[in-house]
C-alpha positions in Angstrom: 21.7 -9.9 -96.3 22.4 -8.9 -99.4 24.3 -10.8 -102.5 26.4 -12.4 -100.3 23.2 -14.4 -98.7 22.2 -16.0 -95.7 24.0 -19.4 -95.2 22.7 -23.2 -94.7 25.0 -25.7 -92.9 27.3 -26.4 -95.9 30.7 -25.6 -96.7 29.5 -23.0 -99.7 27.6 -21.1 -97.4 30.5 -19.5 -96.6 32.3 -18.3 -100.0 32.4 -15.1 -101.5 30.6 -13.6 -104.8 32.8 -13.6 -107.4 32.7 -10.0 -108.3 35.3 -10.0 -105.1 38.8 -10.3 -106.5 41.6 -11.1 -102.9 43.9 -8.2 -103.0 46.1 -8.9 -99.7 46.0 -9.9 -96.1 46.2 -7.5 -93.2 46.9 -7.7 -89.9 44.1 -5.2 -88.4 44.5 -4.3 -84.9 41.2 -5.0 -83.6 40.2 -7.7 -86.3 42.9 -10.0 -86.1 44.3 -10.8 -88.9 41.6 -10.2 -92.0 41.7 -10.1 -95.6 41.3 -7.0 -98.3 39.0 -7.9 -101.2 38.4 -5.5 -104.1 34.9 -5.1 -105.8 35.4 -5.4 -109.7 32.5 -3.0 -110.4 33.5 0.2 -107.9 37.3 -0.9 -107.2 35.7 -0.5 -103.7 38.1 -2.4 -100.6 36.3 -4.5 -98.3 37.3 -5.9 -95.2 36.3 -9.7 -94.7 36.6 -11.5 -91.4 35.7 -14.8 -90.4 33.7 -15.2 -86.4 32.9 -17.5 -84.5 29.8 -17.7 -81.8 28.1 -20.4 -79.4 25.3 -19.3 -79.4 22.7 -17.2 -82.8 21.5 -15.4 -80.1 24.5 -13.6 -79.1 24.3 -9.4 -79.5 27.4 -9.5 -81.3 26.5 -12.3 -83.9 23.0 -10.6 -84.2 24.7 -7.4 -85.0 27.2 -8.7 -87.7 24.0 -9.7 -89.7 22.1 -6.7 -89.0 22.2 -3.6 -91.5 23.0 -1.1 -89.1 21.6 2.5 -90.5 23.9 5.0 -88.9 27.0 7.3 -90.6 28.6 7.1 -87.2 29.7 3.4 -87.5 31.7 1.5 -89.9 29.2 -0.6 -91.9 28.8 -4.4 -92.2 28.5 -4.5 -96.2 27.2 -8.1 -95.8 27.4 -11.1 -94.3 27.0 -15.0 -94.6 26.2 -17.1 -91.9 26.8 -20.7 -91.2 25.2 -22.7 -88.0 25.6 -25.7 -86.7 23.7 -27.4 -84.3 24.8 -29.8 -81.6 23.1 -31.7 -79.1 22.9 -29.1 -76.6 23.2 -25.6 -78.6 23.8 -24.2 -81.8 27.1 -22.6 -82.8 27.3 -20.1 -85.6 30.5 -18.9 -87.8 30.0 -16.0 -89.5 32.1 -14.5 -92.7 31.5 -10.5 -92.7 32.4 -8.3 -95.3 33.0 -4.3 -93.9 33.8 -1.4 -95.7 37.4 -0.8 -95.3 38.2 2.1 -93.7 42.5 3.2 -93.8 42.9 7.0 -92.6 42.6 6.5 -88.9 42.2 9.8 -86.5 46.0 8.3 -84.6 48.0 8.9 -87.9 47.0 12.9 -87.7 46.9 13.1 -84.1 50.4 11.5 -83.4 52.3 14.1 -86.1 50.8 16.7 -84.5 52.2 16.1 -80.9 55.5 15.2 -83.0 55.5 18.3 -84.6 54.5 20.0 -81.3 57.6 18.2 -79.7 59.9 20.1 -81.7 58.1 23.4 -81.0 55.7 23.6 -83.7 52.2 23.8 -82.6 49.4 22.9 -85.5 45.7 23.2 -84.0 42.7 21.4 -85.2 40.5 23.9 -86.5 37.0 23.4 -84.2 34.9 22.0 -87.1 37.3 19.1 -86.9 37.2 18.4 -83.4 33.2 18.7 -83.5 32.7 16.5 -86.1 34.8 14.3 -83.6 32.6 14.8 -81.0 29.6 13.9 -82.9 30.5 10.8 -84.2 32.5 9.5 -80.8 28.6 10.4 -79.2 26.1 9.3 -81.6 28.0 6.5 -82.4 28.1 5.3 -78.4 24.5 6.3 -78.1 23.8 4.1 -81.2 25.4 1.2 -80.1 24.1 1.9 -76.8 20.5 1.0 -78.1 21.9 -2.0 -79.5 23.1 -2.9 -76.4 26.5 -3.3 -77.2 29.2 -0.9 -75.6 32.6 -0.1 -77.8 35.0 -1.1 -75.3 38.3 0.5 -77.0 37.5 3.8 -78.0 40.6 5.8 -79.0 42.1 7.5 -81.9 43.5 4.4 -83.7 39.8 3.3 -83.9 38.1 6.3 -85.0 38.6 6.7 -88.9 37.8 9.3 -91.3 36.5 8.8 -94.7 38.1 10.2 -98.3 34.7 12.6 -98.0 35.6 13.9 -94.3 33.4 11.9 -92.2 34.2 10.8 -89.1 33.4 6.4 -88.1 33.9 4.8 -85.2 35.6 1.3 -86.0 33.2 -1.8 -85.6 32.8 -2.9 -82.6 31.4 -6.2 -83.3 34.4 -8.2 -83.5 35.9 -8.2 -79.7 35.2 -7.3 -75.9 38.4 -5.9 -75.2 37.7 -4.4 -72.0 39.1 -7.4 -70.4 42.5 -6.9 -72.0 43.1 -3.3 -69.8 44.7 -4.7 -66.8 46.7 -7.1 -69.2 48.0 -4.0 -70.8 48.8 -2.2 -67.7 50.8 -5.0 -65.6 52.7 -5.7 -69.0 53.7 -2.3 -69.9 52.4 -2.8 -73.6 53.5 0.4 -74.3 50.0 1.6 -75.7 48.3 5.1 -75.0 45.6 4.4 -72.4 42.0 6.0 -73.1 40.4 4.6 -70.0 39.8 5.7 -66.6 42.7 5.1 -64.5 40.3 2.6 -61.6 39.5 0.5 -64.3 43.2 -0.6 -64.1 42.8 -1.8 -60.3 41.8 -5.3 -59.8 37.4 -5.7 -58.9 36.2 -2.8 -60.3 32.8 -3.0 -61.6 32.7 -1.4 -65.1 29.9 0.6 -66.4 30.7 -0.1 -70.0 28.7 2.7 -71.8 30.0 5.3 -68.9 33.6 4.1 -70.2 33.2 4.5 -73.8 32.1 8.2 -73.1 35.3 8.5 -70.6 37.2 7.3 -73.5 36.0 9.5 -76.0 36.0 12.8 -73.6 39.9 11.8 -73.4 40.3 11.6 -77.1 39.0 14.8 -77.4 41.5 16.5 -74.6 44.6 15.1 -75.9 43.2 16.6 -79.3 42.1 19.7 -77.7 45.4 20.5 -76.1 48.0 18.5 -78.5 49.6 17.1 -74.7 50.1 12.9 -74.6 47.6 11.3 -73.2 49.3 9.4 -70.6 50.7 12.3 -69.1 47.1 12.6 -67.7 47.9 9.2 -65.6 49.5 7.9 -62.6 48.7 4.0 -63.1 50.1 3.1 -60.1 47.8 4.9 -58.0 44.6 5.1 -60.3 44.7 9.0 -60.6 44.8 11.2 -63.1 48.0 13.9 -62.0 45.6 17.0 -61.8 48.7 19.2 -62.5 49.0 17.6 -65.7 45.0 17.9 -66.2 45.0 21.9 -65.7 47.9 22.5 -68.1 45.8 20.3 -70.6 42.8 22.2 -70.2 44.1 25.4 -70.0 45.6 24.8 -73.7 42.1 23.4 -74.4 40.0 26.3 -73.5 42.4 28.9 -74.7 41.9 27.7 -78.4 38.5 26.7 -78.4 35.5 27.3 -77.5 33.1 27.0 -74.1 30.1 24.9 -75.5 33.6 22.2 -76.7 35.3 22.9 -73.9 32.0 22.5 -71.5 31.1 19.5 -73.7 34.0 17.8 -73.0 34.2 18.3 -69.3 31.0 16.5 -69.0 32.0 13.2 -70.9 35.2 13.1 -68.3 33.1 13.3 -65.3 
């Protein structure tokens, strides 16, 4: 792909073009920690992360090398790609370079519901929570063809770009649905975007059903500016319905039906 090339089996396969100059490291909360690399000719950021893979045939080392053609998604710039085969398989380590994305959609929602906390109530305007909605679906139903589901759609992974577009953050690096019940019997202290069963121990997970859960959540606590884990009772695996009406009350008194309707139908 691109300049930075497809690797052989040597150590150089894996180095960057020099028209990359290292600016910092950066602990990235889905990435791990990554490093920020500057292009001399744009003073473009890129993201570069270093993965690991048994096998070339997994989805998620096929999509790392892929150039995936969608606005919806954070890109893969390039990649380089370095296997190594043993007597039984072939392992693959991978070096990919994504455009680095900083203005994520948590930052705007979280001074919102501080500002609503202390009784002052700022609204999206509509356009800003349908241009949401477009990019939380097409971008599921994209990597839904791919075959890969998000697995932790919220508003800390949904950016929005110095021209006003909304991108879903890779989701090529993890499968973090395993980590929800971690989160939930250690009281991590994060805002949950999930269905409250999928905390309960043997339940099967439809994992592109979830993503659209997750993103019909995102859009309510948006909607109606009330904390998303008011909508939960963890213990149980309920949402508190009281808590639901009030939220959707707000939500349809401020926008309107085709949202509203919209939404309903990615919670059911």
């Amino acid at each position: 792909m691109g300049t930075m090339g497809n690797g052989n089996n040597s150590k150089e396969s894996l180095s960057l073009p020099s028209r990359l100059i290292f600016v910092r490291q950066e602990e990235n909360h889905r990435f791990g920690l990554c490093r920020i690399y500057r292009e001399q000719s744009t003073n473009s950021l890129f993201l570069v992360c270093k993965f690991f893979f048994n096998s070339p045939n997994d989805m998620y080392a096929k999509g790392l090398q892929e150039n995936w053609d969608t606005p919806f998604i954070q890109r893969v710039v390039d990649s380089v790609t370095d296997s190594k085969e043993n007597c039984c398989s072939t392992s693959v380590k991978i070096l990919a370079m994504f455009e680095y994305l900083q203005e994520n959609f948590e930052k705007s929602l979280n001074e919102r519901l501080r500002l609503r906390s202390r009784g002052q109530l700022f609204i999206y305007p509509e356009e800003d929570l349908i241009a949401v909605r477009n990019a939380l679906l097409n971008g599921g139903a994209f990597l839904q063809e791919k075959g890969i589901a998000h697995g932790n759609i919220c508003p800390e992974a949904l950016y929005v770009t110095p021209s006003g577009i909304f991108k879903l953050e890779s989701p090529l690096s993890m499968r973090l649905p395993q980590h929800i019940r971690y989160q939930v019997e250690n009281n991590t202290g994060k805002k949950y975007y999930f269905a409250p069963e999928l905390a309960k121990p043997g339940k099967n997970l439809d994992k592109y059903k979830a993503d659209v859960f997750s993103s019909g959540l995102v859009l309510l606590e948006a909607a109606s500016l009330s904390g998303v884990n008011v909508f939960y009772d963890l213990a149980t695996g309920t949402f508190i319905q009281d808590e639901l009406k009030k939220a959707w009350s707000e939500a349809e008194a401020r926008y309107s039906d085709n949202l509203c309707q919209t939404i309903r139908m990615m919670l059911e």
